[in-house]
C-alpha positions as CSV (number, residue, x, y, z in Angstrom):
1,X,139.8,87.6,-70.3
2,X,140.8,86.5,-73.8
3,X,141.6,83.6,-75.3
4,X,145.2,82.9,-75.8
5,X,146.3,83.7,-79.6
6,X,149.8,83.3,-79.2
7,X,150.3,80.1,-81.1
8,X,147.8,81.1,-83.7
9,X,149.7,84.7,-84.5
10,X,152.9,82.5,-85.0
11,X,151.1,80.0,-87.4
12,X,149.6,83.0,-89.6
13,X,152.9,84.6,-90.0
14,X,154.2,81.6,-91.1
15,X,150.9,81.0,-93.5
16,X,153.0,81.1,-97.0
17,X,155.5,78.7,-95.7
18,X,153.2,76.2,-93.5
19,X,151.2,76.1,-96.7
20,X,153.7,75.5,-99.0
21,X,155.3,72.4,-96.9
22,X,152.3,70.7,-96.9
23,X,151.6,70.9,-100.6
24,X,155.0,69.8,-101.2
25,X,154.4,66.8,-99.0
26,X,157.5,67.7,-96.6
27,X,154.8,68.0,-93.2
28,X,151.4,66.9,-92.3
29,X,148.3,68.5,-90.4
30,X,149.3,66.7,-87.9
31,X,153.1,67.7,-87.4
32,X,152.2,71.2,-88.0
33,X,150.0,70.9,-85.2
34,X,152.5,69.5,-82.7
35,X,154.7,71.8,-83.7
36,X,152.9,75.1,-83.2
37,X,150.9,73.7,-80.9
38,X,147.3,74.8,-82.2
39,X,144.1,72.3,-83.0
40,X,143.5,70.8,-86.0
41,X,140.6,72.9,-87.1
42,X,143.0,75.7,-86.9
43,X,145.6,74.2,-89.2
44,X,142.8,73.2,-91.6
45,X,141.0,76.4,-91.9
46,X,144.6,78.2,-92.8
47,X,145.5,75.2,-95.4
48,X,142.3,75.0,-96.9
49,X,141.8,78.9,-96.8
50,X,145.1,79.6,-99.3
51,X,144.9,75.9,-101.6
52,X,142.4,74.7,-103.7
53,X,141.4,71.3,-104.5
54,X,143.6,70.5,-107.0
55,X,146.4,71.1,-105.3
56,X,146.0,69.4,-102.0
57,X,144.5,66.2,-104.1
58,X,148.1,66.3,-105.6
59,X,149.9,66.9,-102.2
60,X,147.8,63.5,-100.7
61,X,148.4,61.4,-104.0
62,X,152.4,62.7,-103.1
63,X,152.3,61.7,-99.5
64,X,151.0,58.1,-100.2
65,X,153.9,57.8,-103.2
66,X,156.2,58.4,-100.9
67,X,154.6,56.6,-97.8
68,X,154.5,53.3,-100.4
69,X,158.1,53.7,-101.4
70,X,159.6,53.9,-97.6
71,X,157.0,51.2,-95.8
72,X,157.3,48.6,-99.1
73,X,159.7,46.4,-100.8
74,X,162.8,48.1,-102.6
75,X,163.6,46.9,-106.1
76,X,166.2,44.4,-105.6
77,X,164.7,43.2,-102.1
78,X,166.2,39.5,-101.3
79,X,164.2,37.6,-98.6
80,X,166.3,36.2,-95.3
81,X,164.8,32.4,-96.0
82,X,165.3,32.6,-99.9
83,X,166.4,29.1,-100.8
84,X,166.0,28.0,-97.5
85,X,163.5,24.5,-96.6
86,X,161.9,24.1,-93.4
87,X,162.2,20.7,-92.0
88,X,160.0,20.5,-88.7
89,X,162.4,17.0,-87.6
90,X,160.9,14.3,-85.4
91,X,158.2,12.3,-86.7
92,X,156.1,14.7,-88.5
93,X,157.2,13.2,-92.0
94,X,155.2,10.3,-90.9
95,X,151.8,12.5,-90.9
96,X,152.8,15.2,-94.0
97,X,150.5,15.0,-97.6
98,X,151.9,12.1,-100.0
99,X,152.4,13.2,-103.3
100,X,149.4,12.2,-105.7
101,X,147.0,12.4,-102.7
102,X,143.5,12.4,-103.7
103,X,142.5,16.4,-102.2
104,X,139.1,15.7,-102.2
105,X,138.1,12.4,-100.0
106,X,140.0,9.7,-98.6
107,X,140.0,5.7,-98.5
108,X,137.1,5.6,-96.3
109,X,134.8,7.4,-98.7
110,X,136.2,7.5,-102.4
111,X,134.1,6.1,-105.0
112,X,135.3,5.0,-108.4
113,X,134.2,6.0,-111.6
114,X,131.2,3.8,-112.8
115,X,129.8,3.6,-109.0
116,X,125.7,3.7,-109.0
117,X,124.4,5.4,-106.0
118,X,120.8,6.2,-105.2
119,X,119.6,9.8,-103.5
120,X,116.8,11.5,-102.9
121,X,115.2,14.7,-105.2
122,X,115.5,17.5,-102.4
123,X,111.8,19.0,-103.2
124,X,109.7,15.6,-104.3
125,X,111.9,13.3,-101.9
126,X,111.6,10.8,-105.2
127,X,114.3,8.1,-105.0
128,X,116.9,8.2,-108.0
129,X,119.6,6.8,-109.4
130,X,123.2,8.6,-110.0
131,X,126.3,7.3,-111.4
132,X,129.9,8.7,-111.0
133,X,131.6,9.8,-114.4
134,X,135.1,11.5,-113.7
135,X,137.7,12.1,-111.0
136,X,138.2,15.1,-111.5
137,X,137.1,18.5,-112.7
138,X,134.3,20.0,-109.8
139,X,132.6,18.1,-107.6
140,X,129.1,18.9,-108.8
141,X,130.0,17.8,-112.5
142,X,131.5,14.3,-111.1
143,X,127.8,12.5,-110.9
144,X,125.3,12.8,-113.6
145,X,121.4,11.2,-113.0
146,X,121.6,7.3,-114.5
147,X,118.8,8.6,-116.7
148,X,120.6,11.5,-118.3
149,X,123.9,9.7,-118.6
150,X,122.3,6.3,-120.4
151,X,120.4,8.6,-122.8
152,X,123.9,10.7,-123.8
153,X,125.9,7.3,-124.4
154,X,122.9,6.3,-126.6
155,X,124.5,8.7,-129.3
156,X,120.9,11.4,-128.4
157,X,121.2,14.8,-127.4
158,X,119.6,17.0,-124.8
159,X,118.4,20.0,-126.0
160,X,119.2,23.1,-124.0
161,X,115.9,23.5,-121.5
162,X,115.1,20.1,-121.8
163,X,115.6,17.0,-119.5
164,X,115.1,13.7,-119.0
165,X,111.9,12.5,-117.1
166,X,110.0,8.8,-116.4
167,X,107.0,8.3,-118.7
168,X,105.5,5.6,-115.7
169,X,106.6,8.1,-112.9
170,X,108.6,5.8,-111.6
171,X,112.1,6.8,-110.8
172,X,113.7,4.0,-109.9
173,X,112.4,2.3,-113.2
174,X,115.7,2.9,-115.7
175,X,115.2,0.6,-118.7
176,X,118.6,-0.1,-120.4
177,X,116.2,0.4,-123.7
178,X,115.1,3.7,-122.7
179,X,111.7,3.0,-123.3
180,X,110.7,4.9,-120.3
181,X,112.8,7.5,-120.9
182,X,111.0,11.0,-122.8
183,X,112.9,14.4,-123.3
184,X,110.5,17.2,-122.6
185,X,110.2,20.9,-121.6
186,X,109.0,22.1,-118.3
187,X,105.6,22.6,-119.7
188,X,105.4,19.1,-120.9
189,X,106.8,17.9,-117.4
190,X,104.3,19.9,-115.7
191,X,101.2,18.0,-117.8
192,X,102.8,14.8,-117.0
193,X,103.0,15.1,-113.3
194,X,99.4,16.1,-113.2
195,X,98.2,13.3,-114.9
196,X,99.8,10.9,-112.6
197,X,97.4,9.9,-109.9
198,X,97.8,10.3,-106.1
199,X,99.9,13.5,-107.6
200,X,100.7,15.9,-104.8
201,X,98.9,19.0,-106.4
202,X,95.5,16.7,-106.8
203,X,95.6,15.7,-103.0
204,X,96.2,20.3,-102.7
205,X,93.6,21.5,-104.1
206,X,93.5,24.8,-104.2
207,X,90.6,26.7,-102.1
208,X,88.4,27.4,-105.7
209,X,88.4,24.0,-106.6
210,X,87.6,23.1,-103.3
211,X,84.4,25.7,-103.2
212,X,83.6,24.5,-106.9
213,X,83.8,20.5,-105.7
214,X,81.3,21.7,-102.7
215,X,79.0,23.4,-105.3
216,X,78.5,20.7,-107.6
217,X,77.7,18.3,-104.6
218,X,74.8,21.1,-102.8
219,X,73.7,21.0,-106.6
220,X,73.1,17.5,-107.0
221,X,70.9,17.0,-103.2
222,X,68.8,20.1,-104.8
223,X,65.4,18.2,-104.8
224,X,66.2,17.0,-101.1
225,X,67.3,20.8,-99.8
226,X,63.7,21.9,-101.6
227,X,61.7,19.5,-99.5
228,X,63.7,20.0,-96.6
229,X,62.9,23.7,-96.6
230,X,59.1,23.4,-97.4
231,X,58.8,20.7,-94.5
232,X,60.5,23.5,-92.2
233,X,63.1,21.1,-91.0
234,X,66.0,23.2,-91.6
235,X,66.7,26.9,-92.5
236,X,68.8,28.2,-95.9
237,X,71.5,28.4,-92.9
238,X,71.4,25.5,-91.7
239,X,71.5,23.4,-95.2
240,X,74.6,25.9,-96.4
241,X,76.5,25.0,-93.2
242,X,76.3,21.5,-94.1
243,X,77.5,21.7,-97.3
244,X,79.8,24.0,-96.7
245,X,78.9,27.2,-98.8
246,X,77.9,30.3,-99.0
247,X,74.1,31.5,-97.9
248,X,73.2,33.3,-100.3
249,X,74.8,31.3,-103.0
250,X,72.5,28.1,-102.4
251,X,69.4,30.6,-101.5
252,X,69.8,31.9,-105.1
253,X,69.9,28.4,-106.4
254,X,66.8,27.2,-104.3
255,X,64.6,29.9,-105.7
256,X,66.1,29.4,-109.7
257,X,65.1,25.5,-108.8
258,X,61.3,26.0,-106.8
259,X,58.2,26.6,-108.8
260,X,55.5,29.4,-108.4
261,X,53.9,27.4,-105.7
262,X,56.6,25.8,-103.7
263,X,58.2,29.7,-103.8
264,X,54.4,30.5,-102.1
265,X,54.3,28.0,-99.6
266,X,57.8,28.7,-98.5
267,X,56.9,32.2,-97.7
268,X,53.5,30.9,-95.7
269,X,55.9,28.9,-94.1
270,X,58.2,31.8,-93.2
271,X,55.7,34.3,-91.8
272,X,54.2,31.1,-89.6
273,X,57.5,30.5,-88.1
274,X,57.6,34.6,-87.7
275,X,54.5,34.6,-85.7
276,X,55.2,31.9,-83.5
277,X,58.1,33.3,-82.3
278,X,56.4,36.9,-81.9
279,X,53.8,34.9,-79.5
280,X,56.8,33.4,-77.9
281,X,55.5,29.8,-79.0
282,X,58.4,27.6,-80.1
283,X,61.2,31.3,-79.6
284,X,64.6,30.4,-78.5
285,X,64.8,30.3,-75.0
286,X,66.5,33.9,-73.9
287,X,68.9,34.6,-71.0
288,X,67.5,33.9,-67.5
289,X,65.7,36.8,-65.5
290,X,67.7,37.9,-62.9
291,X,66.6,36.5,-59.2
292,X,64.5,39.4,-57.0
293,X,65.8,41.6,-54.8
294,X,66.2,39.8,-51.1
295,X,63.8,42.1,-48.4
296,X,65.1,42.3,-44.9
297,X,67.6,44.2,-43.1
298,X,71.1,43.5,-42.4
299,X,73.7,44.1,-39.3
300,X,76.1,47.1,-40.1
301,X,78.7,45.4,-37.3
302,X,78.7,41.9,-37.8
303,X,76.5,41.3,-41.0
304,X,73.9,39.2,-38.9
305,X,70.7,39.1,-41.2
306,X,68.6,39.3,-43.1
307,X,65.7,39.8,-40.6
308,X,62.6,41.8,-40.7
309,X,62.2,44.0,-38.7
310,X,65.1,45.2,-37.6
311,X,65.0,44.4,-34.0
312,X,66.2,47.1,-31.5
313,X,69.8,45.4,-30.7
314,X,71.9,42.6,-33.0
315,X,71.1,39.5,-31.5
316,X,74.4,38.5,-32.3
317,X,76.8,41.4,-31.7
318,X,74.4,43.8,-29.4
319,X,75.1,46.5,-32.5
320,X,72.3,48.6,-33.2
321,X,73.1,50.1,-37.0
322,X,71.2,48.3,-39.4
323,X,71.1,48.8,-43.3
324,X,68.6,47.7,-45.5
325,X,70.1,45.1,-48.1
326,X,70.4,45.9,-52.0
327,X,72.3,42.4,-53.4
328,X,70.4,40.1,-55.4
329,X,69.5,36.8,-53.2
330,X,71.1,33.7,-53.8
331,X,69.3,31.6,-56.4
């Protein structure tokens, strides 16, 4: 059986007039579709099969003219509450704004201008000193650092990429003189803060110095690490563990360091220590040997054992299966 084309003859009959109500904005997809009574894929493939692009572009920008003109204001529009004041009653004039309220703050928490306050540097937790300069304007611009603002009403300028730092490191030290006051770059900031002792970045070190530091220290207990290796006491191993660097870093210094005959008797000392642990004298100690195998047969009904021979009935059960046992015996 067929599928029922009924709907769909009467919409392509129609084709030059369907079409040319929807490029004139007069219908939609949509009402054509309630009105025939077809889907919408049908209604699209007819529209888009006799418009181009152009001209349904110009039928959408019509549609939402029109749509804009019937939902939106009319020229000439008065509002029903023009001229009109809202006045809630009761006692809610008791709680409204005041004019020339303060809108940022209160009573409890305003500050005037001139107020010196002292906050901590977010990154170096550094105490500091800040002083209020204006009312208004943002809220970030309000407070400037002590140090900046006593160095502006000096009569001295800040350069752009410059600021104001503490020669003694000291934050809380602001001289009225401004003798421990110095305008520098970040560069120059950067020096100064490293040359300050108990400085964060000296207590940090990074892992190179660290290795360098352990180096220089392995270096200077050279003559001891020689004559601790010729007496045997302790392997290149060993000594690098101590100080913390690498093997074959301090084995490369050892032999630069040794002579012809310490290099000699180091080796004599080596292929000693070889042979005596080929021999087994002085070896590490190795993993235990396992215990023997227990002899002796056990009960297959009761596990009465071990016993050997095998007698001809379990003493304990009257069972006479036996199996021979195969676990290692208890040590």
């Amino acid at each position: 059986m067929g599928a029922y084309r009924g709907n769909r003859d009467a919409l392509e009959a129609d084709a030059e007039k369907v079409v040319r109500r929807l490029l004139a904005a007069e219908a939609s997809v949509c009402g054509i579709m309630r009105e025939y009574r077809v889907a919408y894929p049908t209604v699209k493939r007819l529209y888009h099969a006799r418009s181009t692009a152009e001209q349904r572009a110009a039928a959408r920008r019509c549609r939402r003219r029109r749509a804009a003109a019937s939902s939106g204001f009319q020229k000439g529009h008065r509002p029903h509450n023009k001229g009109k004041h809202f006045d809630a009653g009761g006692r809610s004039h008791e709680t409204r704004f005041k004019p020339g309220r303060r809108v940022t703050g209160g009573r409890h928490n305003y500050r005037p201008v001139g107020t010196v306050t002292v906050r901590r540097d977010k990154n170096s937790q550094n105490r500091r000193r800040w002083i209020k300069v204006r009312d208004d304007g943002p809220p970030g611009k309000r407070w400037l650092p002590l140090a900046r603002y006593l160095w502006l009403a000096a009569g001295r300028e800040i350069p752009k990429g410059r600021f104001i730092v503490h020669r003694d490191g000291d934050t809380m030290n602001d001289a009225a003189d401004l003798s421990n006051y110095a305008c520098v770059g970040r560069e120059r900031n950067a020096r100064l803060q490293w040359s300050r002792p108990g400085h964060a970045r000296r207590k940090n070190r990074t892992a190179r110095e660290r290795i360098a530091a352990r180096r220089r220290r392995a270096e200077a207990d050279l003559p001891a690490v020689v004559g601790c290796l010729l007496k045997g006491a302790k392997t290149v191993r060993e000594i690098a563990a101590v100080y913390g660097v690498a093997a074959g870093w301090l084995s490369t210094v050892v032999r630069a360091a040794m002579t012809d005959e310490q290099k000699l008797a180091l080796r004599r000392l080596r292929r000693a220590r070889s042979r005596r642990a080929a021999a087994g004298d002085g070896a590490p100690a190795g993993p235990a040997a396992p215990p023997p195998l227990a002899a002796g047969w056990q009960c297959h009904g009761c596990g009465y054992g071990p016993v050997d021979p095998p007698p001809a009935a379990c003493p304990k059960c009257g069972g006479a299966a036996w199996e021979r046992l195969t676990r290692r015996a208890a040590v």
